[in-house]
N, C-alpha and C positions, 0 to 999 in steps of 0.2 A: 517588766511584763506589761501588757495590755492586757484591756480589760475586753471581753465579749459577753455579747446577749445571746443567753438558750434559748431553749423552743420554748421554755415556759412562759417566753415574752408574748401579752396579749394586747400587742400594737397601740398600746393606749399615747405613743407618740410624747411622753415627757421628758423623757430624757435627749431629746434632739436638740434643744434649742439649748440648753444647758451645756455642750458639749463648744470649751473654746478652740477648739480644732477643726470643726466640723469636720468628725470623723464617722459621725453616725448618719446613718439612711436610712429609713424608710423600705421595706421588702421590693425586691425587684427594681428599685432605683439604681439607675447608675450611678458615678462617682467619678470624679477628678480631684489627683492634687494639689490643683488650683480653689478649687472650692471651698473660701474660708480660712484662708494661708497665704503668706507674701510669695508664696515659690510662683515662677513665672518663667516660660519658656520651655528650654532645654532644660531638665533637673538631673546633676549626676547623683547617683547613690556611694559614689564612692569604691564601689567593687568594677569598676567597668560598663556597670549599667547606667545608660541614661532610658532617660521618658520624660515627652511632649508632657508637660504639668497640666495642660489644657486636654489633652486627648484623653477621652470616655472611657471608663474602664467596668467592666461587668459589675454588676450586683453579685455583689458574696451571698445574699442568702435570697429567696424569692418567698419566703414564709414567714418573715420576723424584719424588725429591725436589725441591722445590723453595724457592728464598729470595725472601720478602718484599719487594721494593725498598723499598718505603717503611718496611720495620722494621731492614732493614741499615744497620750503622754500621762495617762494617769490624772492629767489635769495639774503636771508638775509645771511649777512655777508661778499656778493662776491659782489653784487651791490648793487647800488642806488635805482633802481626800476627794474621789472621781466624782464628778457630779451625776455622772449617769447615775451612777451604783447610788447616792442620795437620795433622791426624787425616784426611783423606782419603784412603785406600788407592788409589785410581785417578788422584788430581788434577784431579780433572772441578769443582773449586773454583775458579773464575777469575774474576776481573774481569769487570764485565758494559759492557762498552765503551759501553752506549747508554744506561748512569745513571752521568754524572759528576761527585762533587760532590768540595768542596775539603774538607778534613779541618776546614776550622773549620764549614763545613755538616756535615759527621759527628758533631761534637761537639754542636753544637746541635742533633741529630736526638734524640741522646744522652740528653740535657737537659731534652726533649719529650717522649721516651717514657717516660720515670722520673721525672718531677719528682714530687715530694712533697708 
């Protein structure tokens, strides 16, 4: 699964830098999956989809921070447990119930965003 920030998040901005994905932004920022990730160019997803890794993709929230689904790994491979969800002064880091994946898809997300 991925992890996401509720509305209880009051922008206090610590959990961004903490995140080795750079999967989290800032409200109303845009985002690319180049941003913080070896992926470059053309990226396939494997189902037929590709996307520009470089080309701009909307701000998922314009009120809170927000986390990537497709760039969250749980922080598998780099830590013990999500760093967001650690360094959260509110807890508004939780589980996002409706992206669930098995820690060997975390790691292979892992592995995709950083290959070499």
């Amino acid at each position: 699964m991925a992890i996401k920030i509720t509305d209880e998040c009051i922008n206090c901005g610590a959990c961004e830098p903490e995140c080795p994905n750079n999967a989290i932004y800032d409200a109303g920022v845009s985002w690319k999956f180049s941003d913080g990730t070896a992926l470059e160019g053309l990226i396939d997803f494997g189902d037929g989809v590709t996307l520009d890794s470089n080309a701009t993709q909307d701000a998922i929230s314009d009120e809170v921070y927000y986390i990537v689904p497709d760039k969250c790994t749980e922080c598998k491979g780099f830590h013990d447990e999500p760093q967001c969800a650690a360094v959260c002064p509110v807890d508004c880091c939780v589980d996002d119930e409706e992206v669930r994946e098995t820690e060997d898809e975390l790691l292979a997300k892992k592995a995709w965003l950083h290959a070499e």
